[in-house]
N, C-alpha and C positions, 0 to 999 in steps of 0.2 A: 418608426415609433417616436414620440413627442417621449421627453426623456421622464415628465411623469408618468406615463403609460408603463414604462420601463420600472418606477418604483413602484406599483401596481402588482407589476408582474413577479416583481420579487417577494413583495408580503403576502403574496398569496401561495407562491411556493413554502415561504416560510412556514405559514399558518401550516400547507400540507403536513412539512416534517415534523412542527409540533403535533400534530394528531392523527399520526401514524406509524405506527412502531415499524419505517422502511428506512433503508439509508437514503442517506440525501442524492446520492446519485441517479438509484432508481427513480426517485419520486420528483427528482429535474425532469430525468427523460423520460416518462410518461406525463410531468405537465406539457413539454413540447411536442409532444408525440397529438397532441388534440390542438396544436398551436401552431400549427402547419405556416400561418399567415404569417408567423413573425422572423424575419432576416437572419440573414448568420450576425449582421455585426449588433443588431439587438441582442439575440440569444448570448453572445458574448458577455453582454454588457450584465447581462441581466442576471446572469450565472458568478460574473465576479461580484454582483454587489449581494448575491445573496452568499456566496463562500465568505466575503469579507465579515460579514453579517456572522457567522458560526466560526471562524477565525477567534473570533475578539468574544466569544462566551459570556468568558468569566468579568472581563475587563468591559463591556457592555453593562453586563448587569449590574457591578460596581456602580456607574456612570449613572447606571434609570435609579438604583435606591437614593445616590446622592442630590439627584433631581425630585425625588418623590414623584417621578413617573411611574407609571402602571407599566409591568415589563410583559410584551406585547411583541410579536414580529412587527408589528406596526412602529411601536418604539424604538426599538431594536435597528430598524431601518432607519430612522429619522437620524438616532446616535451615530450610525455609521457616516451617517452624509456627512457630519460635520465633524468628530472625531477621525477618521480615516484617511482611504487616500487621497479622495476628492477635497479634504476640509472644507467643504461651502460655508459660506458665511448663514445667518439667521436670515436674511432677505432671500437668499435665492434658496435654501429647503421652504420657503414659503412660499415662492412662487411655484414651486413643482406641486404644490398639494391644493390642485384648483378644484376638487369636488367634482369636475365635468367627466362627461363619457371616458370611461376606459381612466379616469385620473384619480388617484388617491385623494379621500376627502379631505376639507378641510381643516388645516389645526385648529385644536380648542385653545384654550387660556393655557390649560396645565404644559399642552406642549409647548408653546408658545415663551413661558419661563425656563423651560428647559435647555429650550436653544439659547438662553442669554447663559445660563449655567456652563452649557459644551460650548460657548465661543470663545475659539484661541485657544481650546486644550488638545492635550492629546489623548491619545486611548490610553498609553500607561500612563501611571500615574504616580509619585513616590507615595504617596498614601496609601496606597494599596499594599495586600500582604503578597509576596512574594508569590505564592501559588498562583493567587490572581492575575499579579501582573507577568506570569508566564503561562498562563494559560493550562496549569495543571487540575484535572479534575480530583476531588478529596481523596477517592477511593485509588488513586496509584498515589498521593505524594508520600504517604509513609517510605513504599516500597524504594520510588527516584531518590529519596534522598537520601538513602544507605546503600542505593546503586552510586548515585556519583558524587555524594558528598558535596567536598564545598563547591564544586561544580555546577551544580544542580539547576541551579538558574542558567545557565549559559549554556548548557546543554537542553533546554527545555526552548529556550528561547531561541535556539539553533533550530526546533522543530514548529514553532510558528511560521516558516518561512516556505513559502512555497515549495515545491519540490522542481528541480530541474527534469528535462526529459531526456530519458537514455534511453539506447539502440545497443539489440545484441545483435549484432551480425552473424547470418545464416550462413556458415560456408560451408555448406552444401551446394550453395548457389555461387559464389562469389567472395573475395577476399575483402578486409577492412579497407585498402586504399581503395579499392571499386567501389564500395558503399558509399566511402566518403565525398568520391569524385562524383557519382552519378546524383547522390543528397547536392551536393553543390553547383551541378547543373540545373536542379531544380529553385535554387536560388535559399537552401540548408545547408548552412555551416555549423559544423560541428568539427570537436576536439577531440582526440583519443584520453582516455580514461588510466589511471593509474592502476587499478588492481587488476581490470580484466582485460587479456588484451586482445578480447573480441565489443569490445564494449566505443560504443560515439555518443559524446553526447551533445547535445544540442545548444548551439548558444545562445538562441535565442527563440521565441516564441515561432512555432510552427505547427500546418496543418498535414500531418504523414501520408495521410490518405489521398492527399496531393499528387504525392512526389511517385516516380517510377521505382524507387526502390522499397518501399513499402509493398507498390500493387504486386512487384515481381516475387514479393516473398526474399526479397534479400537482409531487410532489415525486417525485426521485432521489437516490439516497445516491451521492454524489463528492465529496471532499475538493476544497476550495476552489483547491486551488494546481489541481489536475488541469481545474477549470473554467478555469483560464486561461491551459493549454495552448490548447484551445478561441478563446478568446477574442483571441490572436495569431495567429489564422488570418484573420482579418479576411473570413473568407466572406459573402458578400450573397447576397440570393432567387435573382438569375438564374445564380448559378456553378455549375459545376460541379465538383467536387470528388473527390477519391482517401484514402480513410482504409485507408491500404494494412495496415497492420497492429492492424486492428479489435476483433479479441477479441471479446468479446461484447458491443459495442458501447457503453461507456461515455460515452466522447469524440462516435460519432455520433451519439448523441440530441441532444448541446448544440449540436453542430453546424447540426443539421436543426431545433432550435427558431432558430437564431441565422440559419437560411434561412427561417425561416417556414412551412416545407413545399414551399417552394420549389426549384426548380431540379434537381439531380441529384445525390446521392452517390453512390459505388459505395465500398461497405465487401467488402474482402478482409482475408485472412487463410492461413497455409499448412494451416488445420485448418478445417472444413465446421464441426465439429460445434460450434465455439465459437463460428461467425457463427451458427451454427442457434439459438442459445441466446438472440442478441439479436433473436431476431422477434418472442418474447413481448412482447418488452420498447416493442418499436417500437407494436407493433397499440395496445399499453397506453397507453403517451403519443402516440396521434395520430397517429403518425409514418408518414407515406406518399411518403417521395421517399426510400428508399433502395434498392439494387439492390446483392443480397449475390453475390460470386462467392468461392469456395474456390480455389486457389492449388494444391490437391490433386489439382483439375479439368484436365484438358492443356486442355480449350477454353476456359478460363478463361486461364490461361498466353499461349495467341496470341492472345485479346481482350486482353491488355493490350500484348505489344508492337506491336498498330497503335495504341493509347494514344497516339503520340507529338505531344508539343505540343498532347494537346488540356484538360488540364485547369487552371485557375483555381487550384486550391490542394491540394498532396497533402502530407497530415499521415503522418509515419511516427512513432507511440511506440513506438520501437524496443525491442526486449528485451534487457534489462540485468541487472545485477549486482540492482537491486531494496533496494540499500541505502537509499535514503531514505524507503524503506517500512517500516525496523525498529521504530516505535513500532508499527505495528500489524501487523508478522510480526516476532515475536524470532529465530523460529526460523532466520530467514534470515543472520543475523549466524554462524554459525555451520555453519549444513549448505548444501551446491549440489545441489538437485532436478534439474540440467538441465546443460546445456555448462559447462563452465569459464570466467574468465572472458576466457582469450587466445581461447578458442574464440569465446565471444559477442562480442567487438570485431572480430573477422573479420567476422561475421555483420552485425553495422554497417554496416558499410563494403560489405558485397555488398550490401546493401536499398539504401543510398543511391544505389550506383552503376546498379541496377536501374531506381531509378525518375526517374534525373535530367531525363532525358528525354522525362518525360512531363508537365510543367507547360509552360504556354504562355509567350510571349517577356513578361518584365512581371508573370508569376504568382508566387506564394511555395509554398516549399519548406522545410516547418516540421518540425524533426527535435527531437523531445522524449524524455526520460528518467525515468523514477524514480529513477535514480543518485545519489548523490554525490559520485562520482569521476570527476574533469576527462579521464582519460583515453577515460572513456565519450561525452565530453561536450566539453567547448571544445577537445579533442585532436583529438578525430573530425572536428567541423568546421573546426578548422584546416589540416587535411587535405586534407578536401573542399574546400574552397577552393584550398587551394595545385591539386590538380588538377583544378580545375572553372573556369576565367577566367568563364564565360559567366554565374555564379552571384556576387553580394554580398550582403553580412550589412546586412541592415535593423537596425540600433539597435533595443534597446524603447521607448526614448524616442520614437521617432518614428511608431510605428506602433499604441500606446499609445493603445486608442479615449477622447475624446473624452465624460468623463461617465460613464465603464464603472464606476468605483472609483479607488483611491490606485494611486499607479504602485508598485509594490513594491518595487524595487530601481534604481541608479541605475545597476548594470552591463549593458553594450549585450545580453547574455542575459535572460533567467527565471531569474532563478535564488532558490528557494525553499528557507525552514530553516525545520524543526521552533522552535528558540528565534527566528530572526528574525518571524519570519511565524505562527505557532503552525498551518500545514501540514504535510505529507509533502515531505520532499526530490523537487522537483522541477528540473528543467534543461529549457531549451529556446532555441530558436535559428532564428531567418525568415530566410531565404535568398530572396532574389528574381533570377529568371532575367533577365539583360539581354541574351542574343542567343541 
């Protein structure tokens, strides 16, 4: 593809995620999915300049008001060519917009002054208010900034930054130095990881579906912090276990390798179709001790409330706001796909109280997030405890396996940062039942 064709393709994705309340990811891969014609290394191209494009939000739109441009995916594009990574000069964003077949039309005048406006600058800016030039959306900054104080900006600006790719390694199949040997046959270097140490990650840009140790089911793509939600479950061979809120089973593969094949999961979920999705996944890595029920199911519903007091460890990764996912969703900093967020904290608080009941006297009760914000998170369980007596907060320090990796943080939660930890915002919290 001729590299305007390329900017083309991008404002036209753009335009979709502006008029469609779908994540950007979806509404890429369904634009490609009808685009069959266009290359891997176009699609590349074409996916970075529209992520860059939703990257730089707030610090865009800053840029189109102080242009008195009309703020447009079209514009939007145009800013990125030259504030971003490529910085083009005003000659050459003008040679890509030839109006011809498949080519973005022509600049008018107004764009035309605006490229003299972005020539030589950057995307931030010192003019800009701090939010903006960290890419904070209104509705979390109150919260960020009585989570990290004078922090705030450098912690924020920690998560504008791509996210690197990590590997849990499946040893069910095989050990870390074999993952790493057999990724590095395939011409994938990777490091071992500090906190978990089933965890590689990647040093540099790679395609997994490449490599043998992806197709063998040796390796998994989970961000390190998310392997050690897992890994504060402290599950063993013989337990039995509730991964009430499974998805498509990310959390229970580490689980069922960290059982050995052992003992009993039962992965639910209130949608069939996204436990359906983790069978491939299971049969792929070895995985023979899980037992999927839908929540969709009414017989699934009264199989679990005679559930009471019998299971070992029920992991709830609740559904949240998804903010400490924003290095690898921008989009999310800005659009809500789903409930609000007074809505989703109700939704909290009904799972917890669902499932309290069903871990044994002495088992843990591990409630985890992608959030960043305390309300989703040390709020919730402050809660739950005020009204749950029969329930105590396990310290991490204490429960903190023995050899696993560096203990992460010294506060009695999980709690994970993009610039602490170079993870995804993660939160989490062991509750162990005493009566």
């Amino acid at each position: 593809m001729r590299q305007g064709a390329r900017i083309e393709a991008a404002i036209e994705i753009l335009e979709r995620i502006r008029d469609n309340n779908t994540p950007m990811d979806n509404t890429i891969r369904d634009y490609m999915h009808f685009k069959r014609y266009i290359g891997s290394k176009d699609r590349a191209a074409i996916v970075e300049l529209v992520y860059g494009v939703v990257r730089a939000q707030a610090r865009i739109g800053w840029w189109l008001e102080k242009a008195k441009l009309e703020d447009s995916p079209r514009s939007r594009v145009i800013a990125q060519l030259m504030l971003g990574v490529e910085k083009l000069s005003p000659h050459n964003v003008d040679i890509r917009f030839t109006g011809e077949k498949y080519q973005p039309a022509v600049l008018n005048d107004s764009e035309k002054k605006a490229l003299e406006i972005f020539k030589e600058q950057e995307l931030s800016h010192a003019d800009q208010p701090s939010a903006v030039r960290v890419e904070c959306p209104e509705w979390a900054e109150k919260d960020l900034r009585e989570l990290f104080g004078d922090d705030f900006e450098a912690q924020l600006e920690a998560m504008m930054i791509p996210a690197k790719l990590d590997l849990r390694v499946n040893t069910l199949i095989g050990s870390v130095d074999e993952a790493k040997a057999s990724l590095e046959k395939d011409d994938v270097k990777t490091q071992k990881t500090l906190y978990s140490d089933i965890a590689l990650r990647v040093e540099k840009k790679a395609y997994m579906t490449a490599t043998k140790a992806f197709h063998k089911g040796l390796v998994e793509i989970q961000d390190e912090g998310s392997q050690l939600i897992t890994l504060i479950c402290g599950v063993e061979p013989s337990m039995r276990v509730l991964d009430f809120c499974a998805g498509g089973g990310g959390k229970t593969l580490g689980i069922a390798a960290a059982m050995e094949n052992k003992g009993n999961i039962v992965a639910m979920d209130i949608d069939s179709r996204r436990l359906e999705k983790g069978r491939k996944r299971y049969k792929k890595a070895g995985v023979h001790n899980v037992e999927l029920r839908g929540l969709d199911d009414e017989k699934n519903r009264k199989w679990l409330r005679r559930q009471k007091g019998t299971m070992d460890v029920v992991l709830v990764d609740a559904p949240c706001s998804s903010s400490g996912t924003w290095r690898r969703n921008p989009d999310l900093r800005w659009n809500w796909y789903g409930p609000s967020l007074e809505e989703i904290k109700i939704l909290q608080k009904e799972i917890l109280e669902r499932v309290k009941d069903k871990t044994k006297v002495g088992g843990r009760l591990v409630y985890a997030t992608c959030s960043l914000l305390p309300e989703e998170n040390e709020e919730q369980v402050a809660l739950f405890l005020e009204n749950n007596s029969n329930y105590k907060l396990m310290p991490l320090a204490e429960i903190w396996p023995v050899n696993r990796g560096q203990l992460p943080t010294e506060s009695l939660y999980l709690r994970m940062f993009p610039k602490d930890h170079e993870t995804d915002g993660f939160f989490a919290a062991t509750l162990q039942r005493t009566s």
